[in-house]
C-alpha positions as CSV (number, residue, x, y, z in Angstrom):
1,X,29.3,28.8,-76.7
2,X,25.8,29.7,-77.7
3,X,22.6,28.1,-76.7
4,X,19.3,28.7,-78.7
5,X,15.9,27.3,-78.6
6,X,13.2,26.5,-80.8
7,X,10.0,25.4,-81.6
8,X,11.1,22.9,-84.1
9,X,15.0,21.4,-84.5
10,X,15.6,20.0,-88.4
11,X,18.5,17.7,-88.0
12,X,20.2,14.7,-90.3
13,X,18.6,11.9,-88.4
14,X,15.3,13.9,-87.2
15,X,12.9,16.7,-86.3
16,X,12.9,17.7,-82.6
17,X,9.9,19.5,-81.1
18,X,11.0,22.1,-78.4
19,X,14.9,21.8,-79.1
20,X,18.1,23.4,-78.3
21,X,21.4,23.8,-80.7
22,X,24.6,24.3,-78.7
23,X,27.0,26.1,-81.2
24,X,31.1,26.8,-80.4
25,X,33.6,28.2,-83.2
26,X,30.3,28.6,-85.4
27,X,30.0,24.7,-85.2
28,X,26.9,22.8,-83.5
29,X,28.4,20.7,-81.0
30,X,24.7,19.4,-79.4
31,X,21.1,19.8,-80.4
32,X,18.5,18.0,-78.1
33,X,15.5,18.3,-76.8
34,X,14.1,20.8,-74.3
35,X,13.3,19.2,-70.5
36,X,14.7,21.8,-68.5
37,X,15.0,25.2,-68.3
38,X,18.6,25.7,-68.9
39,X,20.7,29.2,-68.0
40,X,21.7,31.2,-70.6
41,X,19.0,29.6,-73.0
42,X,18.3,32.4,-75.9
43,X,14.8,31.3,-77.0
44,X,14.5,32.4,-81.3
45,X,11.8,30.8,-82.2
46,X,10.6,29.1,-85.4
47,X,12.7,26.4,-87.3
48,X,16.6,25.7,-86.6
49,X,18.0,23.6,-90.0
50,X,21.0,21.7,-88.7
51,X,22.7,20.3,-91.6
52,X,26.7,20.1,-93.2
53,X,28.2,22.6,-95.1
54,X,30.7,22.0,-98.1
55,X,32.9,20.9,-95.6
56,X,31.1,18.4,-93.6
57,X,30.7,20.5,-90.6
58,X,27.6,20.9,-88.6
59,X,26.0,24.3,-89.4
60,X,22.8,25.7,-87.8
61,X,20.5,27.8,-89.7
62,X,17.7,30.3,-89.1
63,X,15.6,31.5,-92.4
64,X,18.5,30.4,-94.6
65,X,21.1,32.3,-92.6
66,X,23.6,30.6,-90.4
67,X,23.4,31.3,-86.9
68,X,26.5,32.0,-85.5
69,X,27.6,31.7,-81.8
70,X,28.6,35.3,-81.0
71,X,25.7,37.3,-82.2
């Protein structure tokens, strides 16, 4: 799994200020905002886009590129 940070979190239902997006198999499986410093946190930045894909599964983006979990 992959955890990233930032400033602002685009999702279906909202915008989240100071977020995180969990992401397994290339999936998101969480996205919340930030309370805690959590381990293994990478912090990118910017604007994540959280939205489906052609197949109605939950895909994180960065600058119209998906963000993958094992970069």
């Amino acid at each position: 799994m992959r955890r990233v940070g930032a400033h602002k979190v685009i999702t279906p239902a909202a915008t989240l200020s100071q977020a995180v997006v969990e992401i397994s198999d290339g999936r998101v499986v969480n996205y919340y905002e930030f309370r805690d410093e959590l381990p293994m946190t990478e912090w990118l930045g910017g604007t994540i886009v959280v939205e489906r894909d052609d197949d109605g599964i939950l895909r994180a983006y960065r600058d119209e590129t998906i963000i993958s979990d094992n970069e």
